[in-house]
C-alpha positions in Angstrom: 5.2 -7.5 13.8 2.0 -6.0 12.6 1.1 -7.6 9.5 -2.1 -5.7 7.0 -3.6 -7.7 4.0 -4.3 -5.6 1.0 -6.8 -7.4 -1.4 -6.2 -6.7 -4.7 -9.5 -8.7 -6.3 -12.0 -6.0 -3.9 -10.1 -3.1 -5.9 -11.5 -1.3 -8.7 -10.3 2.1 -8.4 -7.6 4.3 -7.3 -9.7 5.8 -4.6 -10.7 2.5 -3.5 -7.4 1.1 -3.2 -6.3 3.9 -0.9 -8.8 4.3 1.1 -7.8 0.4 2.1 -4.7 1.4 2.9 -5.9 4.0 5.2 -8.4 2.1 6.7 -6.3 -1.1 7.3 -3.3 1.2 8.8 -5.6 3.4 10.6 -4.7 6.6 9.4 -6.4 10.0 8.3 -7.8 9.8 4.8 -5.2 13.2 4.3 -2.4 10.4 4.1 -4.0 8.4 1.0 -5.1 10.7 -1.5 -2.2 10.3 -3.9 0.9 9.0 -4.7 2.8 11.8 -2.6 0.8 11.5 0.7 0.6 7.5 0.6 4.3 7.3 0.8 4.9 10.1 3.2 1.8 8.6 5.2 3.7 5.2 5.0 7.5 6.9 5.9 6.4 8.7 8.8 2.8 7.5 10.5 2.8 4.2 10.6 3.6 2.3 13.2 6.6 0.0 12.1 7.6 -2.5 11.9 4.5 -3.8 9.7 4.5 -6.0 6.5 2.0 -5.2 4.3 0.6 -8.2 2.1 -0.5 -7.8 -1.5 -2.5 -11.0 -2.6 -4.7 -10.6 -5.9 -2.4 -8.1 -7.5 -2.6 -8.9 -10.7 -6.0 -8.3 -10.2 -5.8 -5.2 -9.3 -3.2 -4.2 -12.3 -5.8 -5.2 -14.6 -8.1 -2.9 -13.3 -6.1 0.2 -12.3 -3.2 -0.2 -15.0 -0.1 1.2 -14.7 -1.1 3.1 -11.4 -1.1 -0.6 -9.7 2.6 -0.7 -10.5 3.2 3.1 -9.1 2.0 1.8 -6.4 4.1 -1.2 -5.8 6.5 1.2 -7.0 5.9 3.6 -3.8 5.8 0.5 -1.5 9.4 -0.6 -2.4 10.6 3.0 -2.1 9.6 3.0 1.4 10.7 -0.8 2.0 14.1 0.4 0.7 14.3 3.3 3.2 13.0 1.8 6.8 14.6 -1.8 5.9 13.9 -4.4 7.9 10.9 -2.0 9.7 8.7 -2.3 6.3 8.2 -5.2 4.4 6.2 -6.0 1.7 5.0 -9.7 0.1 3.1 -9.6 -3.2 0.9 -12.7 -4.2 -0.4 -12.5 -7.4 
């Protein structure tokens, strides 16, 4: 299983935090310019199964706010919908 580390203490802002995502899963920026496109980039692009790892995340709440936790939020959604093919693991 494919496993990507997202590092929450090297995020400051929205932009930067997605284009980790994109450059971590490999994927055309098109996929992580909002909220929308991240989970549809996530539901049907990337290669599963994969766990993405969230380490520093309160870090990064601190410093994006509540966007951190639509985030998250989006993660679960698509954890919840391929199962055991999408995993996630917070550290905070």
């Amino acid at each position: 299983m494919k496993k990507i580390i997202i590092q929450g203490c090297e995020v400051t802002t929205q932009e930067e935090l997605h284009s980790m995502f994109q450059q971590k899963l490999g994927l055309e920026k098109v996929y992580f310019t909002n909220l929308d496109t991240l989970r549809d980039g996530l539901m049907w692009h990337v290669p599963v199964p994969i766990t993405v790892e969230w380490t520093h995340y309160a870090v990064c709440r601190d410093a994006l706010g509540a966007y951190a936790d639509q985030v998250l939020n989006v993660l679960y959604e698509v954890q919840e919908q391929l199962e055991e093919l999408f995993t996630i693991q917070m550290k905070l």
